[in-house]
Legacy VTK file of the C-alpha trace (Angstrom):
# vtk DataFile Version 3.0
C-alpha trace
ASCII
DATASET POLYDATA
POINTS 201 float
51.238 52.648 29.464
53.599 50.611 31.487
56.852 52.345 32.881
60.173 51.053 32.177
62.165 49.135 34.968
64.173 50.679 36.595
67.613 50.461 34.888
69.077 53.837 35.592
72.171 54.360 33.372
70.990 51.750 30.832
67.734 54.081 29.794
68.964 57.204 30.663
72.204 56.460 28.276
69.621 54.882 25.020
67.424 58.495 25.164
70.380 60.345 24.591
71.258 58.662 21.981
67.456 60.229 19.394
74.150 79.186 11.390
74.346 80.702 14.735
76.361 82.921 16.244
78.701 82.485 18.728
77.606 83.967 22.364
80.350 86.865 23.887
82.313 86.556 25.851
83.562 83.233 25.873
86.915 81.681 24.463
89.701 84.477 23.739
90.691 86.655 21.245
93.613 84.981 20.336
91.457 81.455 19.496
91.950 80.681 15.966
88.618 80.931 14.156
85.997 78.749 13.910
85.809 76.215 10.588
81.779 74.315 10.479
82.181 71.940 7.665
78.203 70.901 6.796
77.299 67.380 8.328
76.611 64.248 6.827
72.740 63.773 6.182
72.992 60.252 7.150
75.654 58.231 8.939
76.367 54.584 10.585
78.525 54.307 13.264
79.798 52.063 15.470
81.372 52.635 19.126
81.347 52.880 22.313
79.700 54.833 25.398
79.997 55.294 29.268
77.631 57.392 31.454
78.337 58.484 35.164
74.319 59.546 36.653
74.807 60.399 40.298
75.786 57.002 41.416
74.657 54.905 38.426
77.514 53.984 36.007
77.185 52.265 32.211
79.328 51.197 29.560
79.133 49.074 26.864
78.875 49.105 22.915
76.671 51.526 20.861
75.320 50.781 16.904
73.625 53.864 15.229
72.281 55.104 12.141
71.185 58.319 11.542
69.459 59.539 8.762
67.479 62.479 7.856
64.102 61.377 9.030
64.930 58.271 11.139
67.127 57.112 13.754
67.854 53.361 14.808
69.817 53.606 17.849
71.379 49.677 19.594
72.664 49.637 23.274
74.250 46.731 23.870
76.591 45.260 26.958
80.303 44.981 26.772
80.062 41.294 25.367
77.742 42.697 22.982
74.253 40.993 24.345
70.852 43.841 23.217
70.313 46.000 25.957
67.594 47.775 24.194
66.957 49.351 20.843
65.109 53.161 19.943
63.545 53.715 17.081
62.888 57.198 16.560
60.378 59.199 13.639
58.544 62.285 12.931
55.591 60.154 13.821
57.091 59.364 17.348
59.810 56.901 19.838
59.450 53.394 20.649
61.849 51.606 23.022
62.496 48.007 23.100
63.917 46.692 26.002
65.744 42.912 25.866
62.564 41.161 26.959
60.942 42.715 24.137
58.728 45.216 25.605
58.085 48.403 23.730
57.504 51.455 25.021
56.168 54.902 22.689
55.959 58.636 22.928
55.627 61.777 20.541
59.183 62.483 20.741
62.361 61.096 22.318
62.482 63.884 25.311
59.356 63.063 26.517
60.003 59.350 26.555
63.197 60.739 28.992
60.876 62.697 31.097
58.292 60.192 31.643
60.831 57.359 31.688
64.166 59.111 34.331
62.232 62.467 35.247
64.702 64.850 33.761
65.501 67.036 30.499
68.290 65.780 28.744
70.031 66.624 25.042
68.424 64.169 22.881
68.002 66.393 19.903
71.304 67.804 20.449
73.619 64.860 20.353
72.886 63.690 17.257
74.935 67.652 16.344
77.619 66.832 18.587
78.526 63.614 17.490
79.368 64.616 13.909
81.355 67.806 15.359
78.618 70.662 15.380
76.044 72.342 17.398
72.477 71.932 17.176
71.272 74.719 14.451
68.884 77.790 15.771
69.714 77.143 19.248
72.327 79.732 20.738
75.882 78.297 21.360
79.731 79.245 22.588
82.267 77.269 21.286
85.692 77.234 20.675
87.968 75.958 17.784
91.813 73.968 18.190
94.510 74.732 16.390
93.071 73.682 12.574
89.651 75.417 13.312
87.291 72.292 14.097
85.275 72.204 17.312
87.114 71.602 20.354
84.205 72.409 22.991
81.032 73.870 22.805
78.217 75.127 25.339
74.814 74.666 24.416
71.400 73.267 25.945
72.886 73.589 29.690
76.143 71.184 28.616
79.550 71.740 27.423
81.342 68.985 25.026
84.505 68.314 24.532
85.882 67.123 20.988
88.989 65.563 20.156
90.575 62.719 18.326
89.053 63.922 14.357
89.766 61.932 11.147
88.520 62.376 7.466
85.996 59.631 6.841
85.060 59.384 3.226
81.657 59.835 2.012
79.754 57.668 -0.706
80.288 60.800 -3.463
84.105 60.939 -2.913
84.379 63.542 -0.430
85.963 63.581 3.201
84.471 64.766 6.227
86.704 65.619 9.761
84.533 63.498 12.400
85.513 63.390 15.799
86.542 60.214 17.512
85.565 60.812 20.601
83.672 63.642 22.730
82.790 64.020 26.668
79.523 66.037 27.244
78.960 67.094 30.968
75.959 68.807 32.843
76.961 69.824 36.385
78.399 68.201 38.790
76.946 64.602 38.282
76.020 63.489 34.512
78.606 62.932 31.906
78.361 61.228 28.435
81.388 59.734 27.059
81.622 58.502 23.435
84.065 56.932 21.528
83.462 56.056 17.885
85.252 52.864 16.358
84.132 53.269 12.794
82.346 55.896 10.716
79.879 55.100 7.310
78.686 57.879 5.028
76.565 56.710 2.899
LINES 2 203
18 0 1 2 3 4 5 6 7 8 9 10 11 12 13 14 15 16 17
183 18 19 20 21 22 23 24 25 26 27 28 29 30 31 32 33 34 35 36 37 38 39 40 41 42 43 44 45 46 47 48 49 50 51 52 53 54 55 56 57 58 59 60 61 62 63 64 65 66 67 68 69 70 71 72 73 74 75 76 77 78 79 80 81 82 83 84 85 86 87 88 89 90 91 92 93 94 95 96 97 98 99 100 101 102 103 104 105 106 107 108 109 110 111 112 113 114 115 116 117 118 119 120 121 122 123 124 125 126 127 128 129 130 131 132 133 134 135 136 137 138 139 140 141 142 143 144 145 146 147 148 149 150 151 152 153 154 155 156 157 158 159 160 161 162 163 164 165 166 167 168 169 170 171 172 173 174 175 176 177 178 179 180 181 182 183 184 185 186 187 188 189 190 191 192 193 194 195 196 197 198 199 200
C-alpha cells in the first residue's frame, strides 16, 4: 500500500478528526458538580481547526458529520480548496488526499500509526467535541460554574471547553455544545477547534 506524502500537520490534523467515574483526586471540593447531558447521535458541523506538531503548524476549515455508524470528515485550506477527505466505518478508513489518492485501514488509529508513527485520540474526539468524555474509558474532569465540562483528562490529553450554546435538535429539544475546545498532549501537540455552526438532525 502506498504511504501518504509527507504533509505533517495536514494528515496528522484529518486522523483526529474519526458512565464513568471521575478519577480522585483531581479538581476541588468546592467545584460545583458535574451535569453530562446525553449527546447527539448524529451531528453536522461546520468550523474551524489549528494544530501545533513539534514544528509543523495547520489551520484551515473543517466540515463533519457524525453519525452513529459513519463519519465523513472534510479538511480543507483557509480559502476553502479539499485538503483531503476520511471516510470512516465499522468496515474500516479510507483517506483521500486532493490528487485523489485513497488510502485504507481497519480503523482510523491505525491509519495514524502507519501514516505519522504515533497514537493519537481519534476515537476520543468525536466525545469531546459535543462536550463529553469517551464512555468506559477512565476520566477526571471538572465542571464551570452551570455544571458543563470545562476540562477533562483522558487518553494521555486534557481539553479545555468553553464558549457553549443550546443548539436545537430536529425533535424540539436543545443541547449545550461547546464552541470551541483546546486539547493538548505534552509539551508539543495541541488541537484547537472552533465550531461555526451546529446541525442536529
Amino acid at each position: 500500500m502506498p504511504r501518504l506524502p509527507r504533509c505533517g500537520a495536514e494528515v496528522l490534523l484529518l486522523l483526529l478528526l474519526s458512565g464513568c467515574a471521575q478519577l480522585p483526586g483531581f479538581g476541588s471540593s468546592s467545584s460545583p458538580p458535574l451535569h453530562l447531558a446525553k449527546p447527539p447521535e448524529s451531528f453536522r458541523l461546520q468550523g474551524r481547526v489549528s494544530v501545533k506538531s513539534g514544528e509543523e503548524n495547520f489551520s484551515g476549515g473543517m466540515s463533519w458529520l457524525h453519525r452513529p455508524r459513519e463519519e465523513t470528515l472534510l479538511l480543507s485550506t483557509p480559502l476553502g480548496q479539499g485538503v483531503a477527505e476520511l471516510h470512516a466505518t465499522p468496515q474500516g478508513v479510507s483517506l483521500t488526499d486532493a490528487k485523489g489518492h485513497r488510502y485504507q485501514a481497519d480503523d482510523a488509529e491505525q491509519l495514524v500509526r502507519q501514516v505519522v508513527g504515533m497514537t493519537l485520540p481519534v476515537k476520543g474526539l468525536t466525545w469531546w467535541v459535543v462536550g463529553h468524555p469517551r464512555p468506559g474509558i477512565p476520566f477526571a474532569a471538572e465542571a464551570g460554574a452551570e455544571g458543563r465540562l470545562a476540562m477533562l483528562q483522558q487518553d494521555g490529553w486534557r481539553i479545555e471547553f468553553s464558549r457553549y450554546a443550546a443548539q436545537a435538535a430536529a425533535d424540539g429539544s436543545a443541547l449545550d455544545l461547546p464552541g470551541r475546545l483546546v486539547a493538548r498532549r505534552g509539551e508539543d501537540l495541541e488541537v484547537r477547534l472552533v465550531v461555526d455552526a451546529w446541525d442536529l438532525p
